[in-house]
N, C-alpha and C positions, 0 to 999 in steps of 0.2 A: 922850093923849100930847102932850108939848109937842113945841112946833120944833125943829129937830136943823139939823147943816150937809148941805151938798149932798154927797152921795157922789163924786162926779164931778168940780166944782170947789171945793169947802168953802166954799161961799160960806155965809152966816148965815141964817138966818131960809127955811130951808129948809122945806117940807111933806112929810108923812109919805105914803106910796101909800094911796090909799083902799082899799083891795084888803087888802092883808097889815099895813100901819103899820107898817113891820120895816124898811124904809128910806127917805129923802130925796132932793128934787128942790129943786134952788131954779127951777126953768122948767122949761114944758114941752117944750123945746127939750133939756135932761138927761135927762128925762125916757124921749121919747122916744129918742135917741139911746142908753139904756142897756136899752130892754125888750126886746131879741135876747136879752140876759142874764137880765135881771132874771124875766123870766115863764117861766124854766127851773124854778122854785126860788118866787114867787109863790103860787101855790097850795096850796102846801104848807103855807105858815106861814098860811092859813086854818082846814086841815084836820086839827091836829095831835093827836095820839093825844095821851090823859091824861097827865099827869107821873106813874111811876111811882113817885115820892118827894120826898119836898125833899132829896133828897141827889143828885136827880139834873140835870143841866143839858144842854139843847136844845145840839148840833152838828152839824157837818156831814159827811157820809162821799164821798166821791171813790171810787164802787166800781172796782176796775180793770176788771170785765167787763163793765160794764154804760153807757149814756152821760148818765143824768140824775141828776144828786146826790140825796141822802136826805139829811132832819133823821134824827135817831137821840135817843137819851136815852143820854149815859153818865154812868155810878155817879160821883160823886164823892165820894170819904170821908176824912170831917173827920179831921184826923192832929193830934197834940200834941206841940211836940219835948216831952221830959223835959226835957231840959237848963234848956233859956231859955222852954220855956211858949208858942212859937211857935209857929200855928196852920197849918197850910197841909192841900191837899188832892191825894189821891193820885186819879187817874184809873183807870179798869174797861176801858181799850180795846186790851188784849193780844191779845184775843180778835179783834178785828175787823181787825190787823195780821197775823193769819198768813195764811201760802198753802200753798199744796199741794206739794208738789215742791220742798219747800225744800234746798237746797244743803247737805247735813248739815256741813260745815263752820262754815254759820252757824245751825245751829239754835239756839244760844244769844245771836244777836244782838239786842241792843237797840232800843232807839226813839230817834230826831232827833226834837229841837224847836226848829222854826225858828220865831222870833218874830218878831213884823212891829209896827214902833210908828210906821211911814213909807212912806205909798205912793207907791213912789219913780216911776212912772209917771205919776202925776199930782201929782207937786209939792212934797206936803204930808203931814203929820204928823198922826199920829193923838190922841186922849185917852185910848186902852184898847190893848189890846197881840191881835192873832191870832195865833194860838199852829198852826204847820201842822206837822202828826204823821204820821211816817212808818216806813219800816222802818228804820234806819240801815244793812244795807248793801245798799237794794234795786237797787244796779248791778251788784251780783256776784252774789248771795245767790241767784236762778233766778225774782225775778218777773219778772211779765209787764209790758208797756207799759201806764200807764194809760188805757183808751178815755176815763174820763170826763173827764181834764183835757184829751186830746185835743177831744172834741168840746167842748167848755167853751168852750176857747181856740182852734175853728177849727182846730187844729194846726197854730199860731204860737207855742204855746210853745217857750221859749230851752232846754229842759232835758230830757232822758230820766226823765220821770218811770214811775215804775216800783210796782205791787202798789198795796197801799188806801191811803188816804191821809182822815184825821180832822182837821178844823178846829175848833178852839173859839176863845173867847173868855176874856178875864182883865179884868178893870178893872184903867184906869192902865197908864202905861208903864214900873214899875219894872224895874229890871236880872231880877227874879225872882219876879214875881208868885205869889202863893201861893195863890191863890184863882181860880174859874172863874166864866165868869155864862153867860146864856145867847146863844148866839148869834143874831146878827140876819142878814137879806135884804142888808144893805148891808157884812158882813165876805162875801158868797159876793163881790161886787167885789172885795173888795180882794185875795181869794187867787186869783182870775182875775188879778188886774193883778199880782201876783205871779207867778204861774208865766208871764206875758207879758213877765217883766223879769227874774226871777233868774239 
């Protein structure tokens, strides 16, 4: 892999972890100061189970009961408008969005997709867009608090995060990216420094 910016302060001419190569340090002074976080989620991206397809792409799961994040493999399937021949792709992760106990009011509720093209925490701007998935109305709807963005974030999180919670990745920061990739060590920062700012 080539150079990458510092996750931390975007500085240029970054190094890759020898460990996972999934994300950058321009010092070891970032370095350090981010592996309380970074070695949650490190070993992981060493160890990673087969690609179950080319259709499917590396993210990350935020279990609510549990405190250490999972890579996961979700389905992504190629879709073609009719109309204009526009290619985008539809995600497989309904399933890993439900809970138990759900509020039959909402049982027909939907998914939020917060994008993130700015980490507004540290400053600067991204070149790919984190895509963070969730229940849409997990404040009402009967989930639970999530422990793992609790313990993620120390519980210093700004927000009642609530039931599972799925991170991916998209290349580019258009308004609607249509496509997924797979995600990296250095997007689990920035949805940390997200639920530490939102």
């Amino acid at each position: 892999m080539t150079t990458s910016t510092c996750v931390l302060c975007n500085s240029s001419n970054a190094k890759f972890c020898s460990s996972c190569h999934s994300i950058s340090y321009c010092s070891s002074e970032c370095q350090k100061f981010d592996w309380h976080l970074h070695k949650m989620i490190c070993k992981t991206f060493t160890a990673l189970p087969p690609r179950p397809s080319t259709a499917h792409k590396l993210a990350i799961l935020f279990p609510f009961d549990a405190t250490d994040p999972q890579l996961i493999w979700i389905k992504c399937e190629r879709r073609v408008d009719e109309e204009d021949g526009v290619v985008w792709e539809e995600t497989d992760i309904e399933h890993l969005l439900a809970i138990e106990n759900v509020n039959p009011e909402y049982q027909d509720a939907g998914q939020e997709f917060k994008k993130i093209t700015r980490n507004k925490l540290r400053g600067f701007n991204l070149s790919y867009t984190v895509e963070v998935v969730c229940r849409e109305t997990f404040l009402v709807d009967g989930s639970t608090p999530n422990i793992c963005v609790r313990h993620t974030t120390k519980g210093r999180m700004t927000h009642d995060w609530r039931g599972p919670i799925v991170v991916m990745r998209q290349p580019g920061t258009a308004v609607d990216p249509l496509v997924y990739e797979d995600i990296r060590a250095d997007d689990f920062r920035v949805a940390i420094d997200y639920f530490l700012s939102y």
